[in-house]
C-alpha positions as CSV (number, residue, x, y, z in Angstrom):
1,X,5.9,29.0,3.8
2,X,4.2,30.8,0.4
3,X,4.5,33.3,-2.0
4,X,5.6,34.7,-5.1
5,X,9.0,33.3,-6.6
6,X,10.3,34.2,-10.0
7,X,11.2,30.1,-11.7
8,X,13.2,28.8,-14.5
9,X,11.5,25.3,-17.0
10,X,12.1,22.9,-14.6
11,X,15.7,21.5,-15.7
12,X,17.1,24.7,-17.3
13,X,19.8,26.1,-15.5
14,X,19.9,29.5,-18.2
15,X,17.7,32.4,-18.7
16,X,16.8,32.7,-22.7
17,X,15.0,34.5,-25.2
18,X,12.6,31.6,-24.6
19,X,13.0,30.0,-21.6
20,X,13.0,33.1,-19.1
21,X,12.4,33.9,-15.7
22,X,8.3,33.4,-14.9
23,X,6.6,34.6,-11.2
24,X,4.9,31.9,-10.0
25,X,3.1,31.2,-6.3
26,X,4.7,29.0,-4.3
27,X,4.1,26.9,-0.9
28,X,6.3,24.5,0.8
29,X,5.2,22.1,3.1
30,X,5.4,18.1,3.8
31,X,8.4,17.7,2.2
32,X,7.0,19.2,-1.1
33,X,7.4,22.4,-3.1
34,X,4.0,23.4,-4.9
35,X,3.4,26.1,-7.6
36,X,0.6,27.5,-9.1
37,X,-0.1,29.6,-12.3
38,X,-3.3,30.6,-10.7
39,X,-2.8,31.9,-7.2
40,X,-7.2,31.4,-7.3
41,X,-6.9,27.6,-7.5
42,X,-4.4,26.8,-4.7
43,X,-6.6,23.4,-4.7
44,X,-4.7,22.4,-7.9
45,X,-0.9,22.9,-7.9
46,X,0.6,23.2,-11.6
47,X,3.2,21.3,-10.3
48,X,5.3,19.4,-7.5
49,X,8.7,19.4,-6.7
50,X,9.1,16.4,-3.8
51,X,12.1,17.9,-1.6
52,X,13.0,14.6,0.6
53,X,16.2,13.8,0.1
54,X,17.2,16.6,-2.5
55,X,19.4,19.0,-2.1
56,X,19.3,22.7,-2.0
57,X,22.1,25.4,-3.4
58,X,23.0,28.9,-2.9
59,X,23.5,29.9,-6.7
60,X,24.3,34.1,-6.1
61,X,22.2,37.1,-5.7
62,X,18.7,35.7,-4.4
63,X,18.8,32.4,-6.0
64,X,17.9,29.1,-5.3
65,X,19.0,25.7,-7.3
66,X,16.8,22.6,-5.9
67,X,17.8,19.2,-7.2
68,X,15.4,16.4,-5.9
69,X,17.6,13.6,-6.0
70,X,15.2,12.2,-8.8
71,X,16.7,13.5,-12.1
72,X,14.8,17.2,-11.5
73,X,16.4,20.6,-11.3
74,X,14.6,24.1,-10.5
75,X,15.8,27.6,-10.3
76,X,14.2,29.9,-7.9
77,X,14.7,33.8,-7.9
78,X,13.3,35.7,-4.6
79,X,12.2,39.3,-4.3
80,X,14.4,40.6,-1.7
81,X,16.9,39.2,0.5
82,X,15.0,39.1,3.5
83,X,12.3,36.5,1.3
84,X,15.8,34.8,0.4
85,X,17.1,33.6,3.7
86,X,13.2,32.7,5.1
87,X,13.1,30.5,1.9
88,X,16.2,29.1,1.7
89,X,15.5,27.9,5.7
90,X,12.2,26.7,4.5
91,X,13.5,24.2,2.1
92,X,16.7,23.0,4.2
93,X,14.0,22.0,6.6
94,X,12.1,20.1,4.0
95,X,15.4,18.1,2.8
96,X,15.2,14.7,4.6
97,X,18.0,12.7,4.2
98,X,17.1,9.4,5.7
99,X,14.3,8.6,3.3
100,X,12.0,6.8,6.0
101,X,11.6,10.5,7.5
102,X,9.4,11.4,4.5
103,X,6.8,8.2,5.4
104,X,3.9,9.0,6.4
105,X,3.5,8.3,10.2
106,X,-0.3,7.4,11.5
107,X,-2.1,8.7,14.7
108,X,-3.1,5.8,16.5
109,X,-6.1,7.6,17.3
110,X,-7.2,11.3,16.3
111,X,-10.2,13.9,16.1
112,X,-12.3,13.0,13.4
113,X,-12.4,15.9,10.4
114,X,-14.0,19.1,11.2
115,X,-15.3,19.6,7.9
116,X,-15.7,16.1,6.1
117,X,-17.7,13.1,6.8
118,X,-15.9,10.1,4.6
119,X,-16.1,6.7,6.2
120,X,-12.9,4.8,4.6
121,X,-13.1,1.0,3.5
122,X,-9.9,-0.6,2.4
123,X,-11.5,-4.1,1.3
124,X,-8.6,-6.6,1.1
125,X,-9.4,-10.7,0.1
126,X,-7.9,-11.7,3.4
127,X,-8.8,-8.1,6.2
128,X,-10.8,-5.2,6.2
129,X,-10.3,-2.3,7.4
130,X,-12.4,1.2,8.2
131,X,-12.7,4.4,9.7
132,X,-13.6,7.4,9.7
133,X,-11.9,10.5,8.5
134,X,-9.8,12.7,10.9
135,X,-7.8,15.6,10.9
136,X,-4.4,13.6,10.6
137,X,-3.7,10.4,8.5
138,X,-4.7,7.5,11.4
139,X,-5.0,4.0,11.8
140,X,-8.0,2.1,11.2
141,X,-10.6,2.1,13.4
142,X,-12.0,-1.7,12.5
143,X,-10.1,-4.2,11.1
144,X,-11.7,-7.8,10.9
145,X,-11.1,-10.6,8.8
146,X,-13.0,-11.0,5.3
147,X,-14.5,-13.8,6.2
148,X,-18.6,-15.0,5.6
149,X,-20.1,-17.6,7.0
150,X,-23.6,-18.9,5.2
151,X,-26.4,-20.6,7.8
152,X,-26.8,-24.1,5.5
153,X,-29.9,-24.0,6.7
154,X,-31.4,-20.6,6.9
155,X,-28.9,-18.8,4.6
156,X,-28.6,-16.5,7.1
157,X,-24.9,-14.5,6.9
158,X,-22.2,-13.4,9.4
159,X,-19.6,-11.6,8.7
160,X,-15.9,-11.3,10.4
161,X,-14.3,-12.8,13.4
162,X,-18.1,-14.0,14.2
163,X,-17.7,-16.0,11.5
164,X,-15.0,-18.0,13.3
165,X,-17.3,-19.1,16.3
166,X,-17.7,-22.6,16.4
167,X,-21.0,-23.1,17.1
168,X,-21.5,-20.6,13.8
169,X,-19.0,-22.6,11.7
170,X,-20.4,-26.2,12.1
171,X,-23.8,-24.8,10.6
172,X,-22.3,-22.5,8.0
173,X,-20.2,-22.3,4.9
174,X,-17.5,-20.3,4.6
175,X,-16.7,-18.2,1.9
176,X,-14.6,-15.1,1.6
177,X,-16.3,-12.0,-0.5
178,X,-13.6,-10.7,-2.0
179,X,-10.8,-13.5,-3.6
180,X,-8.6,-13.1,-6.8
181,X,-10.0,-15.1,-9.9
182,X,-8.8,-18.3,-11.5
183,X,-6.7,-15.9,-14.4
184,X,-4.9,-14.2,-11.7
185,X,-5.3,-10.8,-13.4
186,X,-8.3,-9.8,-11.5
187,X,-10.2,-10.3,-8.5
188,X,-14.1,-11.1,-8.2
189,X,-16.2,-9.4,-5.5
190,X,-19.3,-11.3,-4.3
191,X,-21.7,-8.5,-5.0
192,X,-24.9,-10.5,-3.1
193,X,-22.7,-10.6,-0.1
194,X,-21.4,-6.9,0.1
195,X,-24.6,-4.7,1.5
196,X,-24.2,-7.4,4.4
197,X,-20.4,-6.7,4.7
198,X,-20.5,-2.7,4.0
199,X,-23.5,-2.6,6.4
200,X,-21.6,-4.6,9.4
201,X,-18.7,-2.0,8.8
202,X,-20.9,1.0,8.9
203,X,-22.7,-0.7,12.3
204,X,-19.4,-1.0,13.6
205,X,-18.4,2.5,12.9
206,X,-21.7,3.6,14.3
207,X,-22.1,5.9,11.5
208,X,-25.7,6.5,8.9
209,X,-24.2,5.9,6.0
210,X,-26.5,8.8,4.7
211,X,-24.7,11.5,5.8
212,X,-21.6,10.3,4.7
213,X,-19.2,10.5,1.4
214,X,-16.9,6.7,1.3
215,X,-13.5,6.5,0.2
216,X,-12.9,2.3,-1.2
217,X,-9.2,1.0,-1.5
218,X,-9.8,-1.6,-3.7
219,X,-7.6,-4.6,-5.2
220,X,-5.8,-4.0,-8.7
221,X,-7.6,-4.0,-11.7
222,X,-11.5,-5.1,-10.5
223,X,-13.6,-4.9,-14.2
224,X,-15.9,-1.8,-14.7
225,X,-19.1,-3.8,-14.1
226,X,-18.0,-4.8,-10.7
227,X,-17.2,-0.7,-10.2
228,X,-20.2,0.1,-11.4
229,X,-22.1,-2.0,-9.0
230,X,-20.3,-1.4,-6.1
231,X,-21.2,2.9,-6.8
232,X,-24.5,2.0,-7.6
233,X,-25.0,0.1,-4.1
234,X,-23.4,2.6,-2.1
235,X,-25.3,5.4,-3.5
236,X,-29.1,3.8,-4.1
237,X,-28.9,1.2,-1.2
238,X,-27.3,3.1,1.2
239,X,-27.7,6.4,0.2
240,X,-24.2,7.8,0.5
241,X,-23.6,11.3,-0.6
242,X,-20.9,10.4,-3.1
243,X,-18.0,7.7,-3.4
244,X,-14.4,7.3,-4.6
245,X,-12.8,4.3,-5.5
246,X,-9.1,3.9,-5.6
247,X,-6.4,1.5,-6.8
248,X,-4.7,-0.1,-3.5
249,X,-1.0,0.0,-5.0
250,X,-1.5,4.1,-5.5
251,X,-3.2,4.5,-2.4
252,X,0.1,2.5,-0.5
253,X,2.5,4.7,-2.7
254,X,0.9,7.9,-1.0
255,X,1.4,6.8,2.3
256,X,5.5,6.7,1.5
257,X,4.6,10.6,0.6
258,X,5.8,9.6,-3.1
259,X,4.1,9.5,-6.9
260,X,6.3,7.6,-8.4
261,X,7.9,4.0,-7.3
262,X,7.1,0.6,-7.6
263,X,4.9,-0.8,-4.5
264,X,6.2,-3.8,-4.1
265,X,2.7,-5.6,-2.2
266,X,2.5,-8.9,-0.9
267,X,-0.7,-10.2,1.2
268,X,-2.7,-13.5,0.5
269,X,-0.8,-13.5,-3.3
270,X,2.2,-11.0,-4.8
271,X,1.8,-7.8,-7.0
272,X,4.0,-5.5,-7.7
273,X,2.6,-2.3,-9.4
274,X,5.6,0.3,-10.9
275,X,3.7,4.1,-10.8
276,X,5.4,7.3,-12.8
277,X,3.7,10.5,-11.2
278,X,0.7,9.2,-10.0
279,X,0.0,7.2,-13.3
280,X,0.0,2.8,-13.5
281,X,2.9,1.9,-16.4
282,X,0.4,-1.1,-17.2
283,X,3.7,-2.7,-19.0
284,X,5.5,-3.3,-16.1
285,X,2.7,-4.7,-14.1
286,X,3.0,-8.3,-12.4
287,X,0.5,-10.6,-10.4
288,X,1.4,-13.9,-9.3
289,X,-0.8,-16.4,-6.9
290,X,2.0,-17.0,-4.6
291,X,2.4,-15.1,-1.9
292,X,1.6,-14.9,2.1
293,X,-0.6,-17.9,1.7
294,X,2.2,-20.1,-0.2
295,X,5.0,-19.5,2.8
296,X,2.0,-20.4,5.7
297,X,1.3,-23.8,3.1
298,X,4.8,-24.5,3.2
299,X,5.5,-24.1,6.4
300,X,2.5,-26.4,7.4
301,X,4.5,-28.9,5.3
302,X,7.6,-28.6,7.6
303,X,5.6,-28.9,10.5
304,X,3.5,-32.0,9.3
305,X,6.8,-33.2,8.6
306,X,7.1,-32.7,12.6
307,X,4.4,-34.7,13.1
308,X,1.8,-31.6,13.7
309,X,-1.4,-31.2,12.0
310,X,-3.1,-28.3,10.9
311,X,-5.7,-28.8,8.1
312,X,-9.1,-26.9,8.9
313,X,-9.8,-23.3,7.8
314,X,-9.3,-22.5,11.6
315,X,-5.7,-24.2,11.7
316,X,-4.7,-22.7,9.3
317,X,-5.3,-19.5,11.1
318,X,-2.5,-20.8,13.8
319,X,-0.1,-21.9,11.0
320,X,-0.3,-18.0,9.7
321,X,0.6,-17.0,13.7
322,X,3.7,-19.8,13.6
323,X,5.0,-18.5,10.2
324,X,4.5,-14.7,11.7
325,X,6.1,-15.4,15.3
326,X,8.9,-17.5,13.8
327,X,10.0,-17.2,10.0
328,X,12.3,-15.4,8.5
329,X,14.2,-14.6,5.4
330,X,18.2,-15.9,5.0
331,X,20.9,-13.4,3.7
332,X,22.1,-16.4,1.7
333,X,20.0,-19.6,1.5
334,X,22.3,-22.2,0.6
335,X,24.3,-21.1,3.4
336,X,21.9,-21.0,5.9
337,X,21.1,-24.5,4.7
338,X,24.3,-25.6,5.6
339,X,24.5,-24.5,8.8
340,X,21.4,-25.9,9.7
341,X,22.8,-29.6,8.3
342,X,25.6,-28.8,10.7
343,X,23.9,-27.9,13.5
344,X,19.7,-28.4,13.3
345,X,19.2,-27.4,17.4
346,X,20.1,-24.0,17.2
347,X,18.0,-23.2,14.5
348,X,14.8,-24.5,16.9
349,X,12.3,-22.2,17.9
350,X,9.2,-22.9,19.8
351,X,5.7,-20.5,19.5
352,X,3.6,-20.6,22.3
353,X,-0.1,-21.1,21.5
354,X,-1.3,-21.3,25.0
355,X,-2.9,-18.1,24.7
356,X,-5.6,-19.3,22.2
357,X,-8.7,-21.6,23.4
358,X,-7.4,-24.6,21.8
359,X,-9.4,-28.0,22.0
360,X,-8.3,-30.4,24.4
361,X,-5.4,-32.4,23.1
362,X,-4.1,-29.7,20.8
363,X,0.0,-28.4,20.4
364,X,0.0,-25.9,22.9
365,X,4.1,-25.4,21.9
366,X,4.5,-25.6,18.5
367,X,8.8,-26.5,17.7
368,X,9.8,-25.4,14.4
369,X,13.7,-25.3,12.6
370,X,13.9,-25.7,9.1
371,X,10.9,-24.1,8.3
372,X,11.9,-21.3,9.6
373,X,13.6,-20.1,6.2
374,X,12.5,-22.7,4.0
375,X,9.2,-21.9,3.7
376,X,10.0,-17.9,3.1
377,X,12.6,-18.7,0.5
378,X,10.3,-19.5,-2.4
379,X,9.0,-15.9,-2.6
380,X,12.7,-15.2,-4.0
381,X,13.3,-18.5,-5.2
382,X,10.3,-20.5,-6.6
383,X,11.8,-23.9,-7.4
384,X,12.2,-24.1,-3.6
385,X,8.6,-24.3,-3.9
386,X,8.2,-26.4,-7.2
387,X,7.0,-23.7,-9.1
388,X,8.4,-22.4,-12.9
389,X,6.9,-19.1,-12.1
390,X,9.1,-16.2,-12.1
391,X,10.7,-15.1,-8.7
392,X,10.0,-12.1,-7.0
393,X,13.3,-10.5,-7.7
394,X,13.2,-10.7,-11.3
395,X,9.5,-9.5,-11.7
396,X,10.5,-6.5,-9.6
397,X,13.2,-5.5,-12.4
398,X,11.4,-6.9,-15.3
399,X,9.0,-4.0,-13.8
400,X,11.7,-1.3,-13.4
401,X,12.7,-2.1,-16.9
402,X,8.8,-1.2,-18.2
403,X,9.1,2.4,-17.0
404,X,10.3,5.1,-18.9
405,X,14.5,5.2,-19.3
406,X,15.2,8.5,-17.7
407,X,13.1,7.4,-14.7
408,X,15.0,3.8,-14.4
409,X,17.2,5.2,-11.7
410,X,14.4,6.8,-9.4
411,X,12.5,3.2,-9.6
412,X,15.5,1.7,-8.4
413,X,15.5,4.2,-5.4
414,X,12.0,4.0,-5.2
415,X,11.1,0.4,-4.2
416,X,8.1,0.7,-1.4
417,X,6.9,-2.6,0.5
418,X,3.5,-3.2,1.3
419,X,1.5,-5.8,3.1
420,X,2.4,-8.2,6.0
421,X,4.0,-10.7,4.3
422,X,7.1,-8.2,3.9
423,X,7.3,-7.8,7.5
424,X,9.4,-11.0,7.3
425,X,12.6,-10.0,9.4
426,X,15.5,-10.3,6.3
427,X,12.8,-9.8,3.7
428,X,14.3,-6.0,2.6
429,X,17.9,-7.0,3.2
430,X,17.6,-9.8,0.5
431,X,15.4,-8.3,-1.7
432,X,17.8,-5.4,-2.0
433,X,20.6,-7.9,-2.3
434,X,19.7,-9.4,-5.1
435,X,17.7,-6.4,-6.9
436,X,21.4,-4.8,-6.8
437,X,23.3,-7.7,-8.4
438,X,20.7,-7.2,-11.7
439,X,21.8,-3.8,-11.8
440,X,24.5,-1.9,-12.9
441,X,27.3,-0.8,-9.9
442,X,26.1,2.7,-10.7
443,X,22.9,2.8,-9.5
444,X,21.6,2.9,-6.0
445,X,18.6,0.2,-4.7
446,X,16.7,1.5,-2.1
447,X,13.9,-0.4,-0.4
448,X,11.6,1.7,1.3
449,X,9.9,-0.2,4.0
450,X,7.7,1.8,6.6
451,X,6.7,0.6,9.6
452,X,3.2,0.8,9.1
453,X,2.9,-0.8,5.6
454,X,0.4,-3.5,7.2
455,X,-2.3,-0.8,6.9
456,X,-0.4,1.6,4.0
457,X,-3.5,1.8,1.5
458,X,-5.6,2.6,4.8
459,X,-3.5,5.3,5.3
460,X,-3.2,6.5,1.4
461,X,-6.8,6.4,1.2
462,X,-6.6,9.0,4.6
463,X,-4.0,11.1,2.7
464,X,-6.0,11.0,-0.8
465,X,-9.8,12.0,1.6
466,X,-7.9,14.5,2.8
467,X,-6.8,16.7,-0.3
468,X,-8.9,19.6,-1.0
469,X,-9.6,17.9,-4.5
470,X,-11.4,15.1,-2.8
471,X,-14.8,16.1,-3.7
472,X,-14.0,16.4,-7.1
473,X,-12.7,12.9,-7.9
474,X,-15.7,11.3,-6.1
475,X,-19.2,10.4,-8.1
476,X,-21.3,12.3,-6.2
477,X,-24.9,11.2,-5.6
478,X,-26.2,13.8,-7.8
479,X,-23.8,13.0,-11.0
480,X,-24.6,9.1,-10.5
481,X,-28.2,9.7,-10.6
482,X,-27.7,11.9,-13.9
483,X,-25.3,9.9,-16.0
484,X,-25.6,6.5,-14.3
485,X,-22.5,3.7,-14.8
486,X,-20.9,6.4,-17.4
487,X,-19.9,7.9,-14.1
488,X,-17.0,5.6,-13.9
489,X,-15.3,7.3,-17.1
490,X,-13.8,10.3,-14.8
491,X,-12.0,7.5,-13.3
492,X,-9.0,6.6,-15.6
């Protein structure tokens, strides 16, 4: 629904002198209120009110109060009553209580986009993944490891599960194109190997890159050279029409239908990214080099410990399948520690590998116990993995802390999971645990955990191609070719 409303200052609950009644166009829909002070820009709301789990009030003749739930509070006066009641049904319909309502839910497969031709590329250092644009937010289309593998001889590359083959591994290197960098802070792109890796996704897609505009998810804070050299390859090697590249954490935060919240993300290592209306609080920011990888190393531990073996790159492949198929996170470690002294056999569980082409001799039935939850509990608890760097838990409210005061208790309600390692059955239960014994009895913990984070800055990166502002947040071929690298400064 849209139209004309009359509005109060957001937060003001009284007419004045000062602060009076202003008419305003309004629309309603995806669980957000828009207004605009120009009803000719409807690309470029003044403002939005995010309805989910808000509340909305009959306040007398005609008017509206709308609390968000989030510390926000706007007054709305209709026209006539008729405009009233269509409104007031409007936003009921909007208020989702059950938070995981507002996620964004992916079409497994959909129409591609009438109007727009953006290939999207969400380059992770472990998975890519790609499509192209449709109508509706939608899975990716390709999703293959981030894997290379260099001919020793002929330097010749392949990329992806190709890479794997064993009769291309024994003659190859293998090297991964995207990996974070000895400091932690940043990751390092292979630049000679990405026209080899962007043009296997764009043969995959069967798309010319030519015709199209390309949306990048990329990891947290790459430097502005690498930026630069990745727009200037798109658009004078491949000849894309324009190209937008985006933060991963932001991009994930879009597809919980939110612009504020810390993304909590843990792949190959852990990050977790607080975000105040759409903007990074850089304070609050935290990397470590733990992560997915560190559980799958210590659960190879465990199972060497079982008298299994698992040491090539490929192995390590069927560790990552074990951890996935059979750990989990305890409620209470020490407990579940006890138990398992007390009775080991009932925490055995055995993952069947007989579905993989597995050399003769190999595990076909891999028995694991206390591994299970050992392995997973240093990602709340690093001394269980020898570390002295700070736990998960306390980075996560060392982050809350960094934001703003007045938005502390949104944060806290705000929590959004990202990446496969969080898939971890007991992962959210503990986290929110232990989040809520560091704050005060007061304030609610919520941890938002759709069930499509695997691919949730795949789907952001839909949400953000989709907005009519699109166009005007990419470098298009035209402005790259004027200004060159000092393109990148309309990207903050």
């Amino acid at each position: 629904m849209e139209g004309y409303l009359e509005k109060l200052p957001i937060n003001k609950k009284k007419a004045t002198l000062l602060k009076a009644w202003k008419r305003r166009y309004f629309k309603v829909e995806n669980g957000c209120l828009y207004y605009y002070d120009n009803i000719h820009h409807k690309d470029r709301p003044s403002a939005m009110f995010q309805l989910g789990g808000g509340q909305v009030t009959e306040l007398g003749p005609r008017t509206l109060g709308i609390d968000d739930g989030r510390g926000h509070y706007l007054m709305l006066r209709c026209p006539s009553e008729q405009e009233y009641n269509g409104w007031h049904q409007a936003l009921e319909s909007q208020i989702v209580h059950d938070s995981r309502g507002r996620y964004v839910k992916p079409a497994i497969m959909a129409n591609p986009h009438p109007d727009r031709n953006v290939v999207i590329i969400d380059l992770g250092s472990r998975s890519v993944r790609a499509g192209l644009l449709c109508d509706k937010p939608s899975m990716p289309q390709v999703f293959f490891p981030n894997i290379a593998a260099i001919n020793k001889e002929t330097d010749e590359v392949v990329y992806g599960m190709l890479a794997w083959k064993p009769e291309i591994r024994e003659k190859s290197q293998l090297v991964y194109p995207v990996k974070s960098s000895k400091t932690v802070d940043k990751f390092n792109i292979d630049m000679s190997l990405m026209p080899g890796l962007l043009e296997h996704i764009f043969k995959m897609l069967d798309v010319d890159p030519v015709q199209f505009w390309v949306m990048v998810s990329t990891p947290q804070n790459l430097s502005t050279k690498m930026k630069q050299d990745l727009v200037n390859m798109l658009i004078e090697e491949f000849s894309v029409c324009g190209v937008k590249l985006e933060n991963q954490a932001l991009l994930s935060l879009y597809s919980y239908n939110m612009q504020s919240g810390v993304v909590v993300d843990i792949g190959d290592r852990l990050e977790i990214v607080p975000v105040t209306e759409g903007y990074i609080v850089e304070g609050g920011v935290a990397r470590q080099s733990y992560g997915g990888t560190a559980v799958a190393e210590s659960l190879n531990k465990t199972l060497t410990e079982l008298k299994y073996s698992y040491f090539t790159d490929v192995e390590q492949l069927l560790v990552r399948h074990i951890m996935e198929k059979s750990c989990y996170v305890a409620s209470d470690f020490k407990e579940e520690l006890n138990q398992y002294n007390e009775d080991p056999a009932s925490f055995q569980e055995t993952v069947d590998l007989s579905a993989f082409d597995l050399p003769q001799g190999c595990h076909k039935y891999v028995r694991t116990d206390l591994g299970r939850f050992k392995s997973s509990e240093g990602l709340l608890n690093t001394e269980v993995w020898g570390l002295d760097s700070p736990s998960l838990p306390k980075l996560l409210h060392a982050a809350i802390q960094a934001c703003p005061m007045d938005s502390r208790r949104e944060m806290c309600r705000s929590i959004c999971l990202s990446g496969g390692t969080t898939l971890l059955p007991g992962f959210v239960e503990r986290l929110r645990s232990q989040i809520s014994q560091m704050v005060t009895s007061s304030v609610t913990v919520q941890i938002h955990a759709s069930p499509y984070r695997y691919h949730s800055a795949y789907i952001g990166a839909c949400i953000l191609a989709n907005l009519p502002i699109f166009h005007d947040v990419c470098i298009s071929q035209k402005e790259w070719r004027d200004n060159g690298a000092k393109s990148i400064q309309k990207w903050p």
